[in-house]
C-alpha positions in Angstrom: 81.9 102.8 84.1 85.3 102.6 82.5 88.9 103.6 84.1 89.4 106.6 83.0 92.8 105.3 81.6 91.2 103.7 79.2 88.0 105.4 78.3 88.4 106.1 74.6 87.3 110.0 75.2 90.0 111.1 77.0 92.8 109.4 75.0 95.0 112.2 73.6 96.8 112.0 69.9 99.6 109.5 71.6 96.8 106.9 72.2 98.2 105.3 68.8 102.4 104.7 68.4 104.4 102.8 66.7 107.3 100.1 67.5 110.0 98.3 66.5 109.5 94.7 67.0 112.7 92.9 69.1 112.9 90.0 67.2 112.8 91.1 63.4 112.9 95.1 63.8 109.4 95.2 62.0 106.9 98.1 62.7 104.2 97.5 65.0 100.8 100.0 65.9 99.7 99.7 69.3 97.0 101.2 71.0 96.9 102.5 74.5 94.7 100.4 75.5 96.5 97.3 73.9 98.3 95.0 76.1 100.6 93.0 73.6 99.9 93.3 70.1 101.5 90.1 67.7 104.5 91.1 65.2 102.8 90.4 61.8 106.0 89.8 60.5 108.1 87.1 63.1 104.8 86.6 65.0 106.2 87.4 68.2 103.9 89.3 70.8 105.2 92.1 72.3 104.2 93.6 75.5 102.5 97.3 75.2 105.8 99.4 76.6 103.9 102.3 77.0 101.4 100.6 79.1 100.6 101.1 83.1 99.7 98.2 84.4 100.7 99.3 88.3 96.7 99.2 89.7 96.7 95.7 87.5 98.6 94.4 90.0 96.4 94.7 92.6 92.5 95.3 91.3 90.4 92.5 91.7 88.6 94.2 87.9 91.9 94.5 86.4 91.0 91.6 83.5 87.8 93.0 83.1 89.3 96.5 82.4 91.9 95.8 80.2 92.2 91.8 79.3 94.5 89.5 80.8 97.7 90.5 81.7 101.1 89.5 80.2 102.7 86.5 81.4 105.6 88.4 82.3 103.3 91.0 84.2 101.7 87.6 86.1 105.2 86.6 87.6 105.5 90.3 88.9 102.1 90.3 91.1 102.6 88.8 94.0 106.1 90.6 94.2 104.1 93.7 93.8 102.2 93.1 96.5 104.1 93.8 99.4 104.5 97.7 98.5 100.0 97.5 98.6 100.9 95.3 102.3 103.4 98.1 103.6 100.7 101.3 102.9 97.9 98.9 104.8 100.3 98.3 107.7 101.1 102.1 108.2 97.2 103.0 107.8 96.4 100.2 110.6 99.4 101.4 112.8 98.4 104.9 112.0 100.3 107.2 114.4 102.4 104.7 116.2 105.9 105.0 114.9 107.8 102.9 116.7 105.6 99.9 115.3 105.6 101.0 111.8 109.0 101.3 112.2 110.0 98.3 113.5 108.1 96.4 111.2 109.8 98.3 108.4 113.4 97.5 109.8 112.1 93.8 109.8 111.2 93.9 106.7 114.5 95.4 105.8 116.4 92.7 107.0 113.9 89.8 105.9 114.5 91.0 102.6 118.3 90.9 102.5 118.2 87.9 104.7 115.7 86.0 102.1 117.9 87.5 98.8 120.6 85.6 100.3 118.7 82.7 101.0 116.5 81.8 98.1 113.7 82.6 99.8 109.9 83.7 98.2 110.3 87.4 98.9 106.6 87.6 98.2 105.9 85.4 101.5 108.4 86.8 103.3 107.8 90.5 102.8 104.0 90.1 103.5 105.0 88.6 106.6 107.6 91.1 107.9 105.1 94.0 106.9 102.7 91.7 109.2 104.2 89.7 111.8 103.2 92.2 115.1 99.9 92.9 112.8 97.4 91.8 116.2 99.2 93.2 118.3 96.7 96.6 118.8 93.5 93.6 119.2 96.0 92.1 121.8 96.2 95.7 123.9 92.4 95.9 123.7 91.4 92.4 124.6 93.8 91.1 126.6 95.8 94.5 128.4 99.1 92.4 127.3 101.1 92.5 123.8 102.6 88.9 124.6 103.7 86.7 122.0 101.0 84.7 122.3 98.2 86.9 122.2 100.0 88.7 119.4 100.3 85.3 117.4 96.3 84.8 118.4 95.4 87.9 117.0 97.3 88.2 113.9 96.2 86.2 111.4 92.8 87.0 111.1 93.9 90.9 111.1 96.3 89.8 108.2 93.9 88.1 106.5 91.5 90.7 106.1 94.3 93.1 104.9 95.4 90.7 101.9 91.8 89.2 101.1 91.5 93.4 100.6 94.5 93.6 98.2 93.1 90.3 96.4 96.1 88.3 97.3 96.1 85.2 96.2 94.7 82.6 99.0 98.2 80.4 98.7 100.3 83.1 99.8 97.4 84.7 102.0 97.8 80.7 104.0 101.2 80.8 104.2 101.4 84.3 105.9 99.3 84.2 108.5 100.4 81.0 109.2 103.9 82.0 110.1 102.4 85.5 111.6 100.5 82.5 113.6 103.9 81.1 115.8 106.8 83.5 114.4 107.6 84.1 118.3 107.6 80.0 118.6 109.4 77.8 116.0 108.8 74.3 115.8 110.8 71.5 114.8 110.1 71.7 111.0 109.9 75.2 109.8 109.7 76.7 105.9 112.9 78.5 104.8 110.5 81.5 104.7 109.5 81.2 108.4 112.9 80.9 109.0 114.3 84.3 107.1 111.1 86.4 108.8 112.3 84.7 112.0 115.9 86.1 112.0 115.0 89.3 111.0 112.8 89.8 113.4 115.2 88.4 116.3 117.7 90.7 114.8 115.8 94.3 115.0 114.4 92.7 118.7 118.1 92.8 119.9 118.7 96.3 118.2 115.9 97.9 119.4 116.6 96.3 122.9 120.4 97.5 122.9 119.2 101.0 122.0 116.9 101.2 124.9 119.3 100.4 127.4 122.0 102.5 126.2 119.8 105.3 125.8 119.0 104.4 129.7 122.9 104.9 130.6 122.3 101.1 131.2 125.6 98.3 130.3 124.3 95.8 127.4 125.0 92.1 128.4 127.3 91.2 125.4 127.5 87.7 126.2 123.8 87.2 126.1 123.3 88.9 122.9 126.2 86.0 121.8 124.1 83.3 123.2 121.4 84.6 121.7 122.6 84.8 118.5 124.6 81.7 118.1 121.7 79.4 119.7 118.8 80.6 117.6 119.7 82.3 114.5 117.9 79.9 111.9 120.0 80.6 108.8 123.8 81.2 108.1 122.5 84.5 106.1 120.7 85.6 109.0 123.7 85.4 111.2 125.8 87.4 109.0 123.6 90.0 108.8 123.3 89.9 112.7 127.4 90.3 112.8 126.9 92.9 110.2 124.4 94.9 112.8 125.9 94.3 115.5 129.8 94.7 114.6 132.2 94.0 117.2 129.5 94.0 120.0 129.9 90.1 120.4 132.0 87.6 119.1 130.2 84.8 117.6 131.0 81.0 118.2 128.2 79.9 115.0 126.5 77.2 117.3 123.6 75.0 115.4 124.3 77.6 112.5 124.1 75.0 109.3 126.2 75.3 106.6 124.6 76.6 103.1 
């Protein structure tokens, strides 16, 4: 059975356009269904503009439905896939908020943090949308959500999500294994660890400040400092810290390195 989307019996009379070529301005005729067509008269091939390619991204039938996808399209893929990795997180959390919400803020920050950094947003995305991912198995198995039943029960929840989405099995590896120890950095970690590992501290030590103000309760400043200044794995990470957390604490950049 065909996608509807490209079953030739429900196209309508703007299944066939025209377009002017960017090289040499000449006419081209594409059809819905086309995705590039060749400029007979410069010989350049042209991506089909009109063209959806959004469940491309993700369907494991997407060649088989409409060819292979632009090169250009390609590069886009794996960047897509952390809006598919977000909607899975929110239908695992289902009603529990204050999860999906804090691996949204995570996410947030990982995203900024990695911009700044040079980071593979694809990586670190998945990961944000991920990282507390076994943390429901950890409730049921083990009546505890600490970090190290978290980090036990994680990947293999992650895992199944992306194998789902038909991530790629590179990225898929390098996920779960920082979802695997992102409460416990070694000696040697991946810029990407790193960025998911600062945003993560950094929404920890928001959350944490709200709660105890919301309890009437004083907020140690100079642990939050300590905190900070002693574990904070990238200099972009601790700027976005003194961007959340203002004048709360006064930084001294300890084992902060230098871009």
């Amino acid at each position: 059975m065909k996608c509807p989307g490209q079953d030739t019996k429900y196209w309508k009379e703007d299944a066939i356009f025209e377009e002017r070529c960017p090289r040499c301005s000449a006419v081209i005729e594409f059809f819905k269904d086309d995705t590039s067509r060749k400029c007979r008269v410069c010989g350049k091939r042209v991506v089909n503009p009109h063209m959806d390619f959004g469940c491309a991204s993700y369907c494991q039938y997407a060649e088989q439905c409409i060819g292979t996808l632009p090169d250009e399209y390609l590069q886009k893929r794996d960047d897509l896939m952390k809006d598919r990795v977000a909607v899975e997180m929110k239908r695992y959390f289902k009603s529990d908020f204050r999860r999906i919400g804090h691996a949204a803020r995570v996410a947030q920050y990982a995203e900024e943090i990695g911009r700044q950094e040079g980071g593979n947003l694809s990586v670190i995305l998945c990961a944000a949308y991920l990282h507390d991912i076994g943390i429901k198995n950890a409730e049921e198995k083990y009546n505890s959500t600490a970090p190290k039943y978290q980090e036990l029960e994680g990947p293999p929840v992650a895992r199944g999500i992306l194998e789902k989405l038909g991530a790629k099995e590179e990225l898929i590896k390098e996920v779960c294994h920082i979802i695997g120890h992102h409460h416990h950095p070694g000696g040697d970690e991946s810029l990407n660890f790193k960025v998911l590992y600062d945003a993560d501290l950094i929404t920890n030590m928001e959350e944490e400040k709200k709660d105890k103000l919301k309890k009437d309760k004083s907020f140690d400043r100079e642990r939050l400092e300590r905190i900070v200044d002693n574990s904070c794995m990238t200099p972009s990470g601790r700027m976005k810290a003194m961007e959340v957390f203002g004048n709360a604490i006064d930084f001294q950049g300890k084992n902060i390195p230098s871009k």
